[in-house]
C-alpha positions in Angstrom: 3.1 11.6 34.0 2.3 12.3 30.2 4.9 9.4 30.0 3.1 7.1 31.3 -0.2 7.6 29.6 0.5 6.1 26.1 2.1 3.5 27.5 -0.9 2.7 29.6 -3.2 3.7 26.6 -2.2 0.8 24.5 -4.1 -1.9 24.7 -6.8 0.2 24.2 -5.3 1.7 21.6 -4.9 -2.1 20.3 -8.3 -2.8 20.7 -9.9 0.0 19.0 -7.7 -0.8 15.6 -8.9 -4.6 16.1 -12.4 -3.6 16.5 -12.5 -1.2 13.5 -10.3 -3.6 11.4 -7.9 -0.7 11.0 -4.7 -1.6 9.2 -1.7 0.1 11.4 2.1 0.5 10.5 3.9 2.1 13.3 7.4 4.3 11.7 9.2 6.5 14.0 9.4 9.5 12.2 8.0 10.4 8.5 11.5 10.9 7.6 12.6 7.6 8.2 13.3 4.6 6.0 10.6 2.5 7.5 8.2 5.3 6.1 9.8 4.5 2.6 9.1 0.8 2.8 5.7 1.5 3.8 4.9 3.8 1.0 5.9 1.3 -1.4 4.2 -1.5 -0.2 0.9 0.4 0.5 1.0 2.4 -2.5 -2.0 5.0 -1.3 -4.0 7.0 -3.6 -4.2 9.4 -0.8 -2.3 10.6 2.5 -4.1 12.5 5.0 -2.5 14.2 7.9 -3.3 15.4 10.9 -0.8 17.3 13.5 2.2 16.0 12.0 5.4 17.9 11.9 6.7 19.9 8.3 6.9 17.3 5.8 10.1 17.6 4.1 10.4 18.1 0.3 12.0 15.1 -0.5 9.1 12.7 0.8 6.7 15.2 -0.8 7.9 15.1 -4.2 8.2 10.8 -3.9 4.4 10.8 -2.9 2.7 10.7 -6.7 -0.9 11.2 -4.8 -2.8 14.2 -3.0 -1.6 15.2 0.8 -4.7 15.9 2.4 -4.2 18.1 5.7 -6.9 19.4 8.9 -6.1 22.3 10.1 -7.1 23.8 13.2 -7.4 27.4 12.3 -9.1 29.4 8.6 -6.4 29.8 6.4 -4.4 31.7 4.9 -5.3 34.0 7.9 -4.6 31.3 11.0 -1.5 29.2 10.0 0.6 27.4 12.5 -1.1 26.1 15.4 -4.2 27.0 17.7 -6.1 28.7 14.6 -8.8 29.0 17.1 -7.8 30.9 20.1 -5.9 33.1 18.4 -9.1 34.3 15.9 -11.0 35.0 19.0 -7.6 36.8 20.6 -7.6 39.2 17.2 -11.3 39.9 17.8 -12.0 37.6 14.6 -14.7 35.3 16.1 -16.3 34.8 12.4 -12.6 33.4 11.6 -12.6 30.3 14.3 -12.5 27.6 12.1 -11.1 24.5 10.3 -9.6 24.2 7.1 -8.8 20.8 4.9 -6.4 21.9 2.4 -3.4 20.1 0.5 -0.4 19.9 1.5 2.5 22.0 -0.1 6.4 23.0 0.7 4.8 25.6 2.9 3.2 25.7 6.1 -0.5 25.2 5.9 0.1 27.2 2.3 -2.2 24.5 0.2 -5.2 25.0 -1.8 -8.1 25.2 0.4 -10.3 22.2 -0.6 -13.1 23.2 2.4 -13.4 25.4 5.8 -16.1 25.4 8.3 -16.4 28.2 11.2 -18.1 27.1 14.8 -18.7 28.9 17.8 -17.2 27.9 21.4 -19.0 28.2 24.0 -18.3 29.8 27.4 -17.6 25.9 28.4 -14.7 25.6 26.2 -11.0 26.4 26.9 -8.0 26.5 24.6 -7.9 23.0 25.8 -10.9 22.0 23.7 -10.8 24.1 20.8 -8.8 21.4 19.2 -11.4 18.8 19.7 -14.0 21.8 18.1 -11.5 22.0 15.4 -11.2 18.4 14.4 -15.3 18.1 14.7 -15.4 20.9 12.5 -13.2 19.3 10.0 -13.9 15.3 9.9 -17.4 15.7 7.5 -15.3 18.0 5.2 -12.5 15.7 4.9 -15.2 12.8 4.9 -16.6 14.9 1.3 -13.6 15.6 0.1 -12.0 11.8 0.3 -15.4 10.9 -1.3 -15.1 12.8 -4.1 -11.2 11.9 -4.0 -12.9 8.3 -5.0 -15.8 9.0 -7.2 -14.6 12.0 -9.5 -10.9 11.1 -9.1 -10.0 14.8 -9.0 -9.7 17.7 -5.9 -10.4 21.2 -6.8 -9.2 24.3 -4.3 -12.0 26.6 -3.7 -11.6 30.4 -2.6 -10.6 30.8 1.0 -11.9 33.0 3.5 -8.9 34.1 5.0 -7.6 37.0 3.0 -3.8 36.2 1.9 -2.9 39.5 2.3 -3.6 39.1 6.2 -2.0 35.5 6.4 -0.1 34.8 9.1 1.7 31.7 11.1 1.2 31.6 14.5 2.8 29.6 17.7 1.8 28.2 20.8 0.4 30.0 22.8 2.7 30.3 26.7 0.8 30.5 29.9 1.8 34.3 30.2 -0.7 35.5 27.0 -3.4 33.1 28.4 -3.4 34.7 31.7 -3.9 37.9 30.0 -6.2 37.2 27.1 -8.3 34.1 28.9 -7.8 30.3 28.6 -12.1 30.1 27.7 -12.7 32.2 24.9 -9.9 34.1 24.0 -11.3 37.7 24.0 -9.3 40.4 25.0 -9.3 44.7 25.3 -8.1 45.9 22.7 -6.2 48.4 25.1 -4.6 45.1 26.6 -3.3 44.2 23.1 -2.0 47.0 22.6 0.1 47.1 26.2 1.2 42.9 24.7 2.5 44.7 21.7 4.3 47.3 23.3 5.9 45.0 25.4 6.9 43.0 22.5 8.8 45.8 21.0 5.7 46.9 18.8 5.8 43.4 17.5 2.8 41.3 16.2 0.9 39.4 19.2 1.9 35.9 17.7 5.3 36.5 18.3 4.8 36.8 21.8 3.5 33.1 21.6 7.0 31.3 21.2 8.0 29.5 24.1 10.5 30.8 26.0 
């Protein structure tokens, strides 16, 4: 089934771009030479990405212009994926957040440029936090691509995720939802505790790897 849906999504897809006058180059990887050819022809004075796999160093270092990322999660705290849930999970709900930061040889390493924090609601499943997350961070990005143009310059600001606690964190599996809750994330701390023992005495995100 998830198959089918962008194939059936297209037009759509084709229509939106039409109707926003949105130039579109389809490459199949970032790694590939197509991505190459496109970089020289387009020549940006900015790329921004979203969800996209590690970038590898040697397309890094041939982009002469700032890599803009949104991520879902406060950083350093929350790297890796589903900032989020996992905030709430570690009884950080003041750390659910999005961060725009630029893109380094790390993972979701960069200099902070911006972070906002939101609240879920009781509505809202780990299947919407990402949608909270990219809410959260489209008027920062928004700001920081406008300054991009008027001041020519981006400046990384202090973030509120202590480095000393950073952290990168998987997906999630269906076993540590069941326990800790697909809505809001919040959990005992006794039944942490039981997670870790079970994980060898291990962090919680490292329960989170797919098996």
């Amino acid at each position: 089934m998830p198959s089918l849906i962008p194939r059936a999504t297209a037009p759509r897809f084709g229509g939106i771009l039409y109707f926003g006058s949105v130039g579109c180059c389809h490459v199949p990887t970032c790694w590939d030479v197509s991505c190459e050819t496109a970089r020289h022809s387009l020549h940006p004075s900015v790329v921004v990405v979203n969800g996209t796999r590690i970038i590898s160093r040697p397309l890094l270092d041939a982009l002469d212009c700032p890599i803009i990322n949104t991520h879902a999660g406060i950083t350093p705290r929350f790297r890796g994926v589903h900032g989020g849930y996992w905030a709430l999970v570690q009884g950080t709900p003041e750390l659910v957040g999005t961060t725009v930061h630029l893109v380094d040889q790390g993972i979701d390493t960069g200099g902070v440029l911006a972070q906002a924090t939101f609240e879920p609601t009781r509505a809202d499943t780990v299947a919407t936090y990402p949608y909270l997350h990219l809410a959260a961070g489209l008027p920062l990005l928004a700001d920081q691509l406008a300054r991009l143009r008027e001041v020519g310059d981006l400046t990384p600001v202090p973030a509120s995720g202590l480095p000393d606690e950073s952290r990168l964190y998987l997906h999630p599996t269906s076993g540590s939802t069941s326990v800790t809750g697909w809505r809001t994330g919040y959990v005992e701390t006794s039944m942490l505790e039981t997670i870790a023992d079970r994980c060898g005495g291990s962090h919680l995100a490292s329960c989170s790897h797919p098996s």
